[in-house]
mmCIF file of the N, C-alpha and C atoms, coordinates in Angstrom:
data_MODEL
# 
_entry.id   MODEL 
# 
loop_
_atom_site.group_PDB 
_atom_site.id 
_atom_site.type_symbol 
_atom_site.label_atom_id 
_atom_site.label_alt_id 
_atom_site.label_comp_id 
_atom_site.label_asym_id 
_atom_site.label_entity_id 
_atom_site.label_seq_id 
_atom_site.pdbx_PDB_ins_code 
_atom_site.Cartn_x 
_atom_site.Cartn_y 
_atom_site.Cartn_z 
_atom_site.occupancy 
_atom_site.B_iso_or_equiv 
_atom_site.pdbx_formal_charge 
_atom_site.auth_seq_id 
_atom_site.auth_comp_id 
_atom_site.auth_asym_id 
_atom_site.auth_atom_id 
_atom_site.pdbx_PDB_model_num 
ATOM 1   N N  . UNK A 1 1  ? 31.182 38.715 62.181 1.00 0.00 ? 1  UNK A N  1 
ATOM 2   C CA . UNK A 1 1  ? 32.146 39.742 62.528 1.00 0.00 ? 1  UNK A CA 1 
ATOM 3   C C  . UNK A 1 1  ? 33.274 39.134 63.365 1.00 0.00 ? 1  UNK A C  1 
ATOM 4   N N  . UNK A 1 2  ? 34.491 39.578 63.175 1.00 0.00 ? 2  UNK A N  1 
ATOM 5   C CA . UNK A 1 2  ? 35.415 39.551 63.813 1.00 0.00 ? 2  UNK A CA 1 
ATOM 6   C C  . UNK A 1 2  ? 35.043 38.952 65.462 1.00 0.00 ? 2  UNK A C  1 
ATOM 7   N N  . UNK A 1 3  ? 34.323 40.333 65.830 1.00 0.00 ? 3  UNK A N  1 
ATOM 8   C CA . UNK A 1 3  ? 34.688 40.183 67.501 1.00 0.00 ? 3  UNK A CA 1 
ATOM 9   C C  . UNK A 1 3  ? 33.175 39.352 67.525 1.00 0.00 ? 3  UNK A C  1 
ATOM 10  N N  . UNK A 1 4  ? 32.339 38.474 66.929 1.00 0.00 ? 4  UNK A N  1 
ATOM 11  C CA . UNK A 1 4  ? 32.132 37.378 67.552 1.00 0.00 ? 4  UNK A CA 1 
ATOM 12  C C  . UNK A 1 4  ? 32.740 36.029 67.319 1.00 0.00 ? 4  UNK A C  1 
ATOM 13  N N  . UNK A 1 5  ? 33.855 35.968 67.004 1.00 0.00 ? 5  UNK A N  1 
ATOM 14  C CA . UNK A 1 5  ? 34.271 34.851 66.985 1.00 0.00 ? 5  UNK A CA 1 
ATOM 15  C C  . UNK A 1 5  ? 35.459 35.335 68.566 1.00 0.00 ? 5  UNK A C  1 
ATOM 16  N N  . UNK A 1 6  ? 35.456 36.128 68.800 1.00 0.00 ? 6  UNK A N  1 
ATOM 17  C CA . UNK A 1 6  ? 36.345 35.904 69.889 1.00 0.00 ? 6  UNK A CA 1 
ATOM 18  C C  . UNK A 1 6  ? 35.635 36.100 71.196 1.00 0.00 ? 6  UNK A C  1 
ATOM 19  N N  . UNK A 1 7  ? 34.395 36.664 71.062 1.00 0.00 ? 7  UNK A N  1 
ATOM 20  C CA . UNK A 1 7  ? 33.267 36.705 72.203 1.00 0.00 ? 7  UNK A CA 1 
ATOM 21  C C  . UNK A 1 7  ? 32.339 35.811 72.245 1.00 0.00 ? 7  UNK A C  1 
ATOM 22  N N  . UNK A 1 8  ? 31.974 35.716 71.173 1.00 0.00 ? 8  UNK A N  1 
ATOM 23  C CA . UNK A 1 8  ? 30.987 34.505 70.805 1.00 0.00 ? 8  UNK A CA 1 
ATOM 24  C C  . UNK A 1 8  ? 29.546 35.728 70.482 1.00 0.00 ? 8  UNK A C  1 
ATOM 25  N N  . UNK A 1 9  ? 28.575 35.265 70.321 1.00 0.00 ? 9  UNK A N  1 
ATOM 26  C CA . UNK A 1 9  ? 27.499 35.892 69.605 1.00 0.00 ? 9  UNK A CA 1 
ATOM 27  C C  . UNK A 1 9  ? 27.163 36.864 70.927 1.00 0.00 ? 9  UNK A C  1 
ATOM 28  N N  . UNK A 1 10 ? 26.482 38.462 70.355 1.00 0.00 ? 10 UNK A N  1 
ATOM 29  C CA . UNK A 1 10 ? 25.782 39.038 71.152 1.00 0.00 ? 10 UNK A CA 1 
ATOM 30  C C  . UNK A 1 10 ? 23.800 38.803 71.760 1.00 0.00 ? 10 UNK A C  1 
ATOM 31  N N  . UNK A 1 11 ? 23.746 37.926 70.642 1.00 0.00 ? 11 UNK A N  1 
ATOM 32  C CA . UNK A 1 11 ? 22.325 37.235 70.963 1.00 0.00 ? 11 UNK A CA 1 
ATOM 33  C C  . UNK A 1 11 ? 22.259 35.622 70.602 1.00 0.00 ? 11 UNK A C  1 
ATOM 34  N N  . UNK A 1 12 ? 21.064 35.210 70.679 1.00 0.00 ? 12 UNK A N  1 
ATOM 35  C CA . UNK A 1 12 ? 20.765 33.510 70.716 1.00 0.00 ? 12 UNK A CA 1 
ATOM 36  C C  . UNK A 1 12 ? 20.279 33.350 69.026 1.00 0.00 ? 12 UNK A C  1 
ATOM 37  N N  . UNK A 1 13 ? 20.865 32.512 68.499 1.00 0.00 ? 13 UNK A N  1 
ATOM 38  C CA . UNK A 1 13 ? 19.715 32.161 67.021 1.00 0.00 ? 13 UNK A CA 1 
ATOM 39  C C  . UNK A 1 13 ? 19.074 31.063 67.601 1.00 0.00 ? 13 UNK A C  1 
ATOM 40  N N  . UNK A 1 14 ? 18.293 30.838 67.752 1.00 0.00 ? 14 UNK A N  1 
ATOM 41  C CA . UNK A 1 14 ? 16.740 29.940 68.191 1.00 0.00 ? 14 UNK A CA 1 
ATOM 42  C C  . UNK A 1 14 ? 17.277 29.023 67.326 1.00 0.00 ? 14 UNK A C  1 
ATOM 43  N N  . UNK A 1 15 ? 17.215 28.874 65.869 1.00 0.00 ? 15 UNK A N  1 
ATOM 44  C CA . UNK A 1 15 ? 17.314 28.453 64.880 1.00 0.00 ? 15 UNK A CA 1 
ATOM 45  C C  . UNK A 1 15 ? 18.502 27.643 64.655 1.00 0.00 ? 15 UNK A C  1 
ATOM 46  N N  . UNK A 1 16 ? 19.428 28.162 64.965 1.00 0.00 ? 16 UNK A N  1 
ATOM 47  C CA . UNK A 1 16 ? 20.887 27.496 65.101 1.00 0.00 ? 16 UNK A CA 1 
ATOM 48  C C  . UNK A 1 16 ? 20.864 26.615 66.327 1.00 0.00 ? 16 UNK A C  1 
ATOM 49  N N  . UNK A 1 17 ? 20.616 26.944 67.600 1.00 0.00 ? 17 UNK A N  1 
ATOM 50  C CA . UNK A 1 17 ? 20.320 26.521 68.618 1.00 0.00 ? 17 UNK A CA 1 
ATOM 51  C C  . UNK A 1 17 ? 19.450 25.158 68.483 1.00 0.00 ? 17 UNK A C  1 
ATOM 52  N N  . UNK A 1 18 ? 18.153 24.878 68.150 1.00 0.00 ? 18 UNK A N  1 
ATOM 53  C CA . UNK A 1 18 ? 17.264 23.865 68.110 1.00 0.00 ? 18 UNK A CA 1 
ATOM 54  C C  . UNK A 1 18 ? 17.817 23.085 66.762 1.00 0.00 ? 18 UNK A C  1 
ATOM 55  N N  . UNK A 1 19 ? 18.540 23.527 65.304 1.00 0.00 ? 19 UNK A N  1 
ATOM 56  C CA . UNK A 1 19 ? 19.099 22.863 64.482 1.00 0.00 ? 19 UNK A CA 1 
ATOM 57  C C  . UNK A 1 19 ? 20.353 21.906 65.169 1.00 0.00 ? 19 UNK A C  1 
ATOM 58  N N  . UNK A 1 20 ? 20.830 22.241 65.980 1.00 0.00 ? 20 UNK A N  1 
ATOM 59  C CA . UNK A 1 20 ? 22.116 21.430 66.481 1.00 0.00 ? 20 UNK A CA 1 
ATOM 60  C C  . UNK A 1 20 ? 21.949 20.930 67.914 1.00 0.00 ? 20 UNK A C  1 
ATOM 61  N N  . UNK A 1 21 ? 20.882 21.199 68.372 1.00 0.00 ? 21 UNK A N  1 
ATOM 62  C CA . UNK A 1 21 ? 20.249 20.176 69.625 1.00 0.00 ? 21 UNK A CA 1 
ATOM 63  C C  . UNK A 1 21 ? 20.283 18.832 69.395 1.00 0.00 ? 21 UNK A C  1 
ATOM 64  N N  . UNK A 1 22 ? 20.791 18.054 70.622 1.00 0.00 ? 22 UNK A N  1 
ATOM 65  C CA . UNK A 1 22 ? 20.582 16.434 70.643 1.00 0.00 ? 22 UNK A CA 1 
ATOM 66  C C  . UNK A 1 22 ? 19.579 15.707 71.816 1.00 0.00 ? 22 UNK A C  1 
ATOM 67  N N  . UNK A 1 23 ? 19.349 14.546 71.381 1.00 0.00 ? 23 UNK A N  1 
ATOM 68  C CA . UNK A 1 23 ? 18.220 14.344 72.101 1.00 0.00 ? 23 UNK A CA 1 
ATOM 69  C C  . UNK A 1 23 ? 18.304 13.090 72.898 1.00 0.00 ? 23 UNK A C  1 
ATOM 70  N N  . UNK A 1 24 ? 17.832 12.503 74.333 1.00 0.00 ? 24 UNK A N  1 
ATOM 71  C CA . UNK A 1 24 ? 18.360 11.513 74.538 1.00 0.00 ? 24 UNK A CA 1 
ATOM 72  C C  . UNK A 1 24 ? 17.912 10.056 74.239 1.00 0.00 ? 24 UNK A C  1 
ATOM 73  N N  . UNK A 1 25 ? 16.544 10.253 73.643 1.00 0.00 ? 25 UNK A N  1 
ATOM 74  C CA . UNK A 1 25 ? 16.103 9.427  72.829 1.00 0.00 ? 25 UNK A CA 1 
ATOM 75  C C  . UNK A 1 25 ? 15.377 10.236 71.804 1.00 0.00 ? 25 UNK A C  1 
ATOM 76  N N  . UNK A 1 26 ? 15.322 9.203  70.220 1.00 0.00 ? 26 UNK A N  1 
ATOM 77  C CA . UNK A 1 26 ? 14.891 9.898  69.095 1.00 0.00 ? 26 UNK A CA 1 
ATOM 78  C C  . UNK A 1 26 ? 13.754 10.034 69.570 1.00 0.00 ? 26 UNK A C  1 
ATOM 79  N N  . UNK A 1 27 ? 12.631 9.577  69.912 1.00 0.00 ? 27 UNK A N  1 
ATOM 80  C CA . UNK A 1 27 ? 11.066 10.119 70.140 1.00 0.00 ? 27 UNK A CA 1 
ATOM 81  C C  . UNK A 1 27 ? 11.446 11.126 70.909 1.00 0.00 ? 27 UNK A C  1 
ATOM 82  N N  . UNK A 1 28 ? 12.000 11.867 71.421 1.00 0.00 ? 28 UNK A N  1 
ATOM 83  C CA . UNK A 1 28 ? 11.816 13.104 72.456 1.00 0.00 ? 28 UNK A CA 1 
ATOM 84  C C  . UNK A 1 28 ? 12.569 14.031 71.400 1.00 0.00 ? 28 UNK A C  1 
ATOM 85  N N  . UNK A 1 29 ? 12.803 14.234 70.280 1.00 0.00 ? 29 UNK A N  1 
ATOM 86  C CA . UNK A 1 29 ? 12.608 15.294 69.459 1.00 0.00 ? 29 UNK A CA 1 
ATOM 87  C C  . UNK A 1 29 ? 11.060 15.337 68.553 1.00 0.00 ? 29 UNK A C  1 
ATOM 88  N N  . UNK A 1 30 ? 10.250 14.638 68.708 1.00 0.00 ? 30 UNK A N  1 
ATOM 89  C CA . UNK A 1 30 ? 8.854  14.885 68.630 1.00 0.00 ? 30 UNK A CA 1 
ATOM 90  C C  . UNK A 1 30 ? 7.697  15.014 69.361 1.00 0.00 ? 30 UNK A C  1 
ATOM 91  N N  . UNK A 1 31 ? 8.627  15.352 70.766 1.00 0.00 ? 31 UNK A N  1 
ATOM 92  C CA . UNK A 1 31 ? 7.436  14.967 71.560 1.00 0.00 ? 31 UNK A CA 1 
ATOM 93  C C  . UNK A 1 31 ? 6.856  16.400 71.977 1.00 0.00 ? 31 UNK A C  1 
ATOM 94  N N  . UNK A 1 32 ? 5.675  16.308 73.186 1.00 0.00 ? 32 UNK A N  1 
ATOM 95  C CA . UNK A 1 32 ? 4.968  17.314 73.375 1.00 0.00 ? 32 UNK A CA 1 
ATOM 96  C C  . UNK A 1 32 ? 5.601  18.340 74.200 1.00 0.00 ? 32 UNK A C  1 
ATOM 97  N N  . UNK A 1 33 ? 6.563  17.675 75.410 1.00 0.00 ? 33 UNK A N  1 
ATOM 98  C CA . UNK A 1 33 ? 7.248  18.758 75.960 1.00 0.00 ? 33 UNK A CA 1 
ATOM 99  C C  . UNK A 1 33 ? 8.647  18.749 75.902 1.00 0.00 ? 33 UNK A C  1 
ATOM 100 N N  . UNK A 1 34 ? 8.869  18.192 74.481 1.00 0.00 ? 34 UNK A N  1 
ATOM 101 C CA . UNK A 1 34 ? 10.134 18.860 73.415 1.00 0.00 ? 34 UNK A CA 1 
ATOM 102 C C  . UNK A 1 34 ? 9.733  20.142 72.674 1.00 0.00 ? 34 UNK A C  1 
ATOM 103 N N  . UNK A 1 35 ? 7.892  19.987 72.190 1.00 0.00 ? 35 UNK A N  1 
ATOM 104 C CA . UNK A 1 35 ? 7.785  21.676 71.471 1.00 0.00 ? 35 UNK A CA 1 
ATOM 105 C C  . UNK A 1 35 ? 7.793  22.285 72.439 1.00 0.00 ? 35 UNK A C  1 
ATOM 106 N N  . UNK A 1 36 ? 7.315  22.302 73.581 1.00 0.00 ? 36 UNK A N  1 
ATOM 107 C CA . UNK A 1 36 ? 6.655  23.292 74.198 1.00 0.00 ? 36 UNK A CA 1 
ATOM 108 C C  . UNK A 1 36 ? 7.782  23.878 74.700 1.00 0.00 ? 36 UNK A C  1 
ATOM 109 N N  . UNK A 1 37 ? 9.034  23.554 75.083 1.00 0.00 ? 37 UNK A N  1 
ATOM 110 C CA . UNK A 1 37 ? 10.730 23.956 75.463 1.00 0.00 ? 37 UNK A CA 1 
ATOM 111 C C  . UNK A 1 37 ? 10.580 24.787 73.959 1.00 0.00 ? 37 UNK A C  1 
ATOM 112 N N  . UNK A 1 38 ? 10.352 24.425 72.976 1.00 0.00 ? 38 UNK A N  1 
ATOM 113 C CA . UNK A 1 38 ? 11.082 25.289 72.134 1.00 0.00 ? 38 UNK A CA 1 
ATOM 114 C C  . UNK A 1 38 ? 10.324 26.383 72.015 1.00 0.00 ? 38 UNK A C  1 
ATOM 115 N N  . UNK A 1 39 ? 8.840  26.274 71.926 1.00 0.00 ? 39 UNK A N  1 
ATOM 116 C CA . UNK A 1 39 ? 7.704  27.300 72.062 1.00 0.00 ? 39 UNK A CA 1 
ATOM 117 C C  . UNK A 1 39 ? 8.268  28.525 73.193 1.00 0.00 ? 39 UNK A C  1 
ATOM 118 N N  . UNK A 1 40 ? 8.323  27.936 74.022 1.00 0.00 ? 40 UNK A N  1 
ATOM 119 C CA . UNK A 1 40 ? 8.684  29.070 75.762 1.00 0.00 ? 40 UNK A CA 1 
ATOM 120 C C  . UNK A 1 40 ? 10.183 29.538 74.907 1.00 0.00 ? 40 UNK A C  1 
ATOM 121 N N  . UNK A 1 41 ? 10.855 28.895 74.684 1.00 0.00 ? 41 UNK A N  1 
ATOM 122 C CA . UNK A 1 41 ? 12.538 29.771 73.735 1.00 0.00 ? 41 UNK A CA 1 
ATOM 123 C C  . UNK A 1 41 ? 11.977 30.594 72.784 1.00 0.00 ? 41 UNK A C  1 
ATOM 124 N N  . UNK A 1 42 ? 11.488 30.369 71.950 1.00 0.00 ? 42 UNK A N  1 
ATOM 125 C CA . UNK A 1 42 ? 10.782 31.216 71.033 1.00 0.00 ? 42 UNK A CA 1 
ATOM 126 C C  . UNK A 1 42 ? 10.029 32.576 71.282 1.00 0.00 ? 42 UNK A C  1 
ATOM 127 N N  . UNK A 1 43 ? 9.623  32.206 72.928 1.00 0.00 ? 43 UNK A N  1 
ATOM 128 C CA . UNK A 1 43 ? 8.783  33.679 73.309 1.00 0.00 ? 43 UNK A CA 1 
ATOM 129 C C  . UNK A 1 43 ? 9.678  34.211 74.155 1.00 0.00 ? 43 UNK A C  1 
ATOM 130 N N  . UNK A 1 44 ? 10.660 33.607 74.805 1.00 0.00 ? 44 UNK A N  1 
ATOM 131 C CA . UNK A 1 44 ? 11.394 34.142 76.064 1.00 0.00 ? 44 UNK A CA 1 
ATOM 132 C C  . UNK A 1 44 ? 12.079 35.641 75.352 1.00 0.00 ? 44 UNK A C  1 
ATOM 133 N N  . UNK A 1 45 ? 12.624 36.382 76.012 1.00 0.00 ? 45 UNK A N  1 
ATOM 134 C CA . UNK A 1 45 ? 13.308 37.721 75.229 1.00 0.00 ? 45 UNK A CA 1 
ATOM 135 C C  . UNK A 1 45 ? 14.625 36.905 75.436 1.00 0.00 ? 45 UNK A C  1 
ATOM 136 N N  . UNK A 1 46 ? 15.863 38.428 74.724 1.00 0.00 ? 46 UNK A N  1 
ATOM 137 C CA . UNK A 1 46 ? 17.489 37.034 75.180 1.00 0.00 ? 46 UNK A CA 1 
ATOM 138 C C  . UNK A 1 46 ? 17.719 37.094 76.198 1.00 0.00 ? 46 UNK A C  1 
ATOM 139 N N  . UNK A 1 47 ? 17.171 37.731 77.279 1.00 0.00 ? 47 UNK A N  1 
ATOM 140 C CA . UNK A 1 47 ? 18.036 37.383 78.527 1.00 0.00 ? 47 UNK A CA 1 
ATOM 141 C C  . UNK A 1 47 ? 17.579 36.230 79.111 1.00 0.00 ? 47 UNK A C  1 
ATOM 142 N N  . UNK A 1 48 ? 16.256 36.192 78.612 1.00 0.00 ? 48 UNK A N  1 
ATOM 143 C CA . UNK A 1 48 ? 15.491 34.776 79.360 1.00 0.00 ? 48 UNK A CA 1 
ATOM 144 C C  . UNK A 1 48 ? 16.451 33.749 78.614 1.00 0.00 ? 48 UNK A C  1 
ATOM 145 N N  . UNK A 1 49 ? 16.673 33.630 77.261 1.00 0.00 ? 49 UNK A N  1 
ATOM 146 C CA . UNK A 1 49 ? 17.177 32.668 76.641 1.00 0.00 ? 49 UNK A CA 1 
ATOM 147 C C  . UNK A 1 49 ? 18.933 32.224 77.021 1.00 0.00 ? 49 UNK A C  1 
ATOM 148 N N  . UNK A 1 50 ? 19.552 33.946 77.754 1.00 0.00 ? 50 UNK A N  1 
ATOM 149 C CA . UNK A 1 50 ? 20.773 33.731 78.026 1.00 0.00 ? 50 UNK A CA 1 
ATOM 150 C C  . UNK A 1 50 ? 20.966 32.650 79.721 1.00 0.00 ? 50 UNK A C  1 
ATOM 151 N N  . UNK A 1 51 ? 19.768 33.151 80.438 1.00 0.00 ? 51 UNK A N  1 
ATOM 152 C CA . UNK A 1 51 ? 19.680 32.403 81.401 1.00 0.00 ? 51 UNK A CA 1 
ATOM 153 C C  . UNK A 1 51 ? 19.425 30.980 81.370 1.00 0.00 ? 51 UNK A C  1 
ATOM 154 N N  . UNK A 1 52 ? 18.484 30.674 80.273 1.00 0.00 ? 52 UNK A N  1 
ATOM 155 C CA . UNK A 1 52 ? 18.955 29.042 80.481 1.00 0.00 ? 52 UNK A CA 1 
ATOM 156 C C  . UNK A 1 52 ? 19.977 28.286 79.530 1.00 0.00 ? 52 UNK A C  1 
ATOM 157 N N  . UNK A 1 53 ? 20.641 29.160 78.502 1.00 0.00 ? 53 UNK A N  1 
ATOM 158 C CA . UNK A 1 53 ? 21.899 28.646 78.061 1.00 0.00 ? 53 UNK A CA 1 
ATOM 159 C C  . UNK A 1 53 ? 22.866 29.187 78.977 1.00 0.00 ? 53 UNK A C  1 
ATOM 160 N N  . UNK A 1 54 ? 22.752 29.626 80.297 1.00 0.00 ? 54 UNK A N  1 
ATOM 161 C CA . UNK A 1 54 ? 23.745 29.560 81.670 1.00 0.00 ? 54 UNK A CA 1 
ATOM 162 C C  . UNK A 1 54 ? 23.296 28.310 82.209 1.00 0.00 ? 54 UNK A C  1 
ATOM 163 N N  . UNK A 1 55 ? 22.264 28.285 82.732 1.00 0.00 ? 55 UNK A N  1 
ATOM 164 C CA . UNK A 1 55 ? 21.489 26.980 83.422 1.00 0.00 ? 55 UNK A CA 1 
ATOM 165 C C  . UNK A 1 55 ? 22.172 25.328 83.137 1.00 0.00 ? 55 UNK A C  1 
ATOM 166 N N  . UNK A 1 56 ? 22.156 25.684 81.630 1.00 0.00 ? 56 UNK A N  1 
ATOM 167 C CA . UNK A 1 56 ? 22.138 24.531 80.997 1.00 0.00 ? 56 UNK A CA 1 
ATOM 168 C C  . UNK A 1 56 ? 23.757 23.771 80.517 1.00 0.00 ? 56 UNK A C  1 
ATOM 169 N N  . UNK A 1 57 ? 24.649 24.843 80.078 1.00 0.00 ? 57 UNK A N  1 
ATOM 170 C CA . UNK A 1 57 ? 25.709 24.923 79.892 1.00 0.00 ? 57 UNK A CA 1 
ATOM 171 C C  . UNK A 1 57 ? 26.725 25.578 80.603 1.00 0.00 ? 57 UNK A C  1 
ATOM 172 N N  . UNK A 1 58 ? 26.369 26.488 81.543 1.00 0.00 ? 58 UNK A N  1 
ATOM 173 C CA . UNK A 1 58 ? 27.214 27.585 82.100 1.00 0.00 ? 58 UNK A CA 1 
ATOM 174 C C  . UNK A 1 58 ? 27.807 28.888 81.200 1.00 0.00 ? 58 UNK A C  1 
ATOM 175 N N  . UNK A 1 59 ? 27.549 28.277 79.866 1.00 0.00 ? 59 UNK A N  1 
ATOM 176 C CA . UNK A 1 59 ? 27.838 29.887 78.997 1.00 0.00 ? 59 UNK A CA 1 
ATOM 177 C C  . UNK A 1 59 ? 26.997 30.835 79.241 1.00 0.00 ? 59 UNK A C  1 
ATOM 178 N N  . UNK A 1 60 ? 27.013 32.037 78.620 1.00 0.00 ? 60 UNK A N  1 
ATOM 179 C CA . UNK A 1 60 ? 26.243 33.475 79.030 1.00 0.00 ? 60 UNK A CA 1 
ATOM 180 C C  . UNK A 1 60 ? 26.236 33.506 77.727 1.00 0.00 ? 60 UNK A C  1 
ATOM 181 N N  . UNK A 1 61 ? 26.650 33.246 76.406 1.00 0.00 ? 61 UNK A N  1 
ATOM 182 C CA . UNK A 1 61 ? 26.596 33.093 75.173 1.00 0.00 ? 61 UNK A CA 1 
ATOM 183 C C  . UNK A 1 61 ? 26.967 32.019 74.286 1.00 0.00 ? 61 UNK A C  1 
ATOM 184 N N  . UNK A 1 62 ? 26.356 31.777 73.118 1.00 0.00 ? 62 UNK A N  1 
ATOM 185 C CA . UNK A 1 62 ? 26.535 30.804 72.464 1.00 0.00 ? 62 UNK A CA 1 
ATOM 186 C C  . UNK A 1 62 ? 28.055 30.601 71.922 1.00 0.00 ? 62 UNK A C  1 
ATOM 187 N N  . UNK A 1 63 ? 28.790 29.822 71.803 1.00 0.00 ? 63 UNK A N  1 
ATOM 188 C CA . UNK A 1 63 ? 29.921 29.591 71.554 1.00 0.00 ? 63 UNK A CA 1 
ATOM 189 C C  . UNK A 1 63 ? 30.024 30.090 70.172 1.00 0.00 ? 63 UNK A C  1 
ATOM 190 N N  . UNK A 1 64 ? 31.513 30.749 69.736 1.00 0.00 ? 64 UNK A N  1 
ATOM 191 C CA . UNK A 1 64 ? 31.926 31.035 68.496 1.00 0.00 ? 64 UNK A CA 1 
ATOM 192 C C  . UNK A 1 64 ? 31.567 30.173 67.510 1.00 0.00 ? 64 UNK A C  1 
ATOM 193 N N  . UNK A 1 65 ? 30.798 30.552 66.585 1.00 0.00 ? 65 UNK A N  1 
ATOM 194 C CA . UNK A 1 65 ? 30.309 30.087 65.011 1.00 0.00 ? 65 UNK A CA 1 
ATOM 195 C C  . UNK A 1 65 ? 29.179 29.409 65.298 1.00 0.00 ? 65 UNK A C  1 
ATOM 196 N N  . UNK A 1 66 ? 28.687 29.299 66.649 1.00 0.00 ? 66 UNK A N  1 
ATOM 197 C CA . UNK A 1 66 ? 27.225 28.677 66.859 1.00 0.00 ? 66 UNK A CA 1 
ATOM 198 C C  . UNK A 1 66 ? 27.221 27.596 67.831 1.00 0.00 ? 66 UNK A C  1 
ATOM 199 N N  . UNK A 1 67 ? 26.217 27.413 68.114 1.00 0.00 ? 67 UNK A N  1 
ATOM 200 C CA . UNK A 1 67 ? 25.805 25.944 68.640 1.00 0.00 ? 67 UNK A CA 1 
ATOM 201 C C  . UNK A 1 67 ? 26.583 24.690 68.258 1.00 0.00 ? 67 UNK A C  1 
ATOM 202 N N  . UNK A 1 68 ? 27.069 24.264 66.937 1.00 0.00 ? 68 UNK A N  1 
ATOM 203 C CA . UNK A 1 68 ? 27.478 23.454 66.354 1.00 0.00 ? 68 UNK A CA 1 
ATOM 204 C C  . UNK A 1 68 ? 29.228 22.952 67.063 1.00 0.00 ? 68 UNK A C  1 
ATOM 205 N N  . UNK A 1 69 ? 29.570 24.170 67.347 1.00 0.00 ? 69 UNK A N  1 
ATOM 206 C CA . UNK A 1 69 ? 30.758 24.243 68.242 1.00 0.00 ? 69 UNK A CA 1 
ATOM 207 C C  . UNK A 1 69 ? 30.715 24.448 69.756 1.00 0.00 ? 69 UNK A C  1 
ATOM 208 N N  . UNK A 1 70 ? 29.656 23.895 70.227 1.00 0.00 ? 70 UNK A N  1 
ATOM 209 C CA . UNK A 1 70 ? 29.337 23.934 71.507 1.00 0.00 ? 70 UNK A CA 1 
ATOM 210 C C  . UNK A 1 70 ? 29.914 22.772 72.265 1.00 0.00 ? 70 UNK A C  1 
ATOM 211 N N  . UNK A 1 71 ? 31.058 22.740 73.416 1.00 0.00 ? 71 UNK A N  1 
ATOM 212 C CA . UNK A 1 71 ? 32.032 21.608 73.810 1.00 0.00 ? 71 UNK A CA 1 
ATOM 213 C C  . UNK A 1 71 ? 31.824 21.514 75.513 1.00 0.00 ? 71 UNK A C  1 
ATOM 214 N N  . UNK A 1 72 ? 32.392 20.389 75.709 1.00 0.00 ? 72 UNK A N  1 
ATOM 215 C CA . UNK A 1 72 ? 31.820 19.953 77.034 1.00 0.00 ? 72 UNK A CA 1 
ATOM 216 C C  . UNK A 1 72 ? 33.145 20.244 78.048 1.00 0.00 ? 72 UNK A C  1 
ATOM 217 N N  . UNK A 1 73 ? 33.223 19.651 79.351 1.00 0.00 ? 73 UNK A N  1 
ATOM 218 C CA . UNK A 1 73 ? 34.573 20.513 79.992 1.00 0.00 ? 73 UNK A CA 1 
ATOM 219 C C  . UNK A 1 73 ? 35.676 19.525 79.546 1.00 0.00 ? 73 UNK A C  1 
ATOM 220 N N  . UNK A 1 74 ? 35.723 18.739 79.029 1.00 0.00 ? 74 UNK A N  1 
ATOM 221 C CA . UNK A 1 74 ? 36.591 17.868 78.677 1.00 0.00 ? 74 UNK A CA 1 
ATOM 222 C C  . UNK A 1 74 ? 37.057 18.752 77.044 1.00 0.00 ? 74 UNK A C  1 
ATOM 223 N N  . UNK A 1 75 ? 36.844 19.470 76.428 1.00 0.00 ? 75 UNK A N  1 
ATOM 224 C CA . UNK A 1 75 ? 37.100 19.998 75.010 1.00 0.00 ? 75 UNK A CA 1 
ATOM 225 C C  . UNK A 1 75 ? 36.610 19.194 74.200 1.00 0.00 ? 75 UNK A C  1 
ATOM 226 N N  . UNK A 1 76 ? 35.526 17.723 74.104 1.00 0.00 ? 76 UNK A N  1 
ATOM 227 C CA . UNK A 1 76 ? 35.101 16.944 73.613 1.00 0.00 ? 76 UNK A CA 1 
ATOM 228 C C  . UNK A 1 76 ? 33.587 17.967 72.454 1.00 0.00 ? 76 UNK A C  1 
ATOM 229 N N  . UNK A 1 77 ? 33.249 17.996 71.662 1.00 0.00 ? 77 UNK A N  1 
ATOM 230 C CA . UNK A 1 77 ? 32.133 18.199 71.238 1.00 0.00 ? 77 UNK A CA 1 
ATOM 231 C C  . UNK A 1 77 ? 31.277 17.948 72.078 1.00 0.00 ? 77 UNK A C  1 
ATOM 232 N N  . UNK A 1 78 ? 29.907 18.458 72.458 1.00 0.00 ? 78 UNK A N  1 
ATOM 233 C CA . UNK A 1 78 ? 28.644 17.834 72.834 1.00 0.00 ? 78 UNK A CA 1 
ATOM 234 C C  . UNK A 1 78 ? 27.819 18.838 72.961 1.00 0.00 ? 78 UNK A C  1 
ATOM 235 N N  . UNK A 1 79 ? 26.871 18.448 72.163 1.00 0.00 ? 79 UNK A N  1 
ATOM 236 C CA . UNK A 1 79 ? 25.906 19.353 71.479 1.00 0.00 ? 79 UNK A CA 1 
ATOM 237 C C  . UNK A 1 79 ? 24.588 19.186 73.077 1.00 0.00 ? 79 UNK A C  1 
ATOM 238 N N  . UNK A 1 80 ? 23.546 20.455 72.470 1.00 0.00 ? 80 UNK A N  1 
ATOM 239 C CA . UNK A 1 80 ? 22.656 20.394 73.394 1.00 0.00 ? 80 UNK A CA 1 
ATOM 240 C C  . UNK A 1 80 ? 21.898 19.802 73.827 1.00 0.00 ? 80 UNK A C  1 
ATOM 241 N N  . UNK A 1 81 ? 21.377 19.142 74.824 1.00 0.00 ? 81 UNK A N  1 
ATOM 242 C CA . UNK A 1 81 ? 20.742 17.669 74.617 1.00 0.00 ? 81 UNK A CA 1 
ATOM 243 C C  . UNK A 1 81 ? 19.341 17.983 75.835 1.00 0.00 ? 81 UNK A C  1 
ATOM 244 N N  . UNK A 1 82 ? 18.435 17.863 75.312 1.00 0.00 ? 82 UNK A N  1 
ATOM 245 C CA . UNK A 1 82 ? 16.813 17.447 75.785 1.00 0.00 ? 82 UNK A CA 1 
ATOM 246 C C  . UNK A 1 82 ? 16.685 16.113 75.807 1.00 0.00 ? 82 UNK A C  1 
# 
């Protein structure tokens, strides 16, 4: 819709979110407390989920068209990183 591209999404896609996550080494996207972050996202409701995409990024919502367009304070790309 229109008005999320100018608000950005009214909820979290989990899915979009963990698809466009980066990692700071490749073994820590297989590791044990890489699932278990995604497990606790998976059960959190959205406000739990809006609070640590504040925590983590300072947004209150996912950036327009997703995660994939998620930018750092420089306007540089940089995706979510565990």
């Amino acid at each position: 819709a229109p008005e999320a591209l100018i608000a950005g999404a009214a909820s979290i896609d989990l899915d979009d979110w963990r698809k466009h996550a980066a990692y700071q080494e490749a073994q820590l996207a297989f590791a044990f407390s890489t699932e278990c972050f995604w497990c606790a996202m998976d059960e959190f409701t959205v406000d739990e989920r809006i609070k640590v995409l504040q925590f983590a990024t300072g947004l209150t919502s996912p950036p327009a068209g997703g995660f994939r367009n998620l930018v750092g304070y420089l306007g540089d790309a940089v995706p979510f990183t565990l």
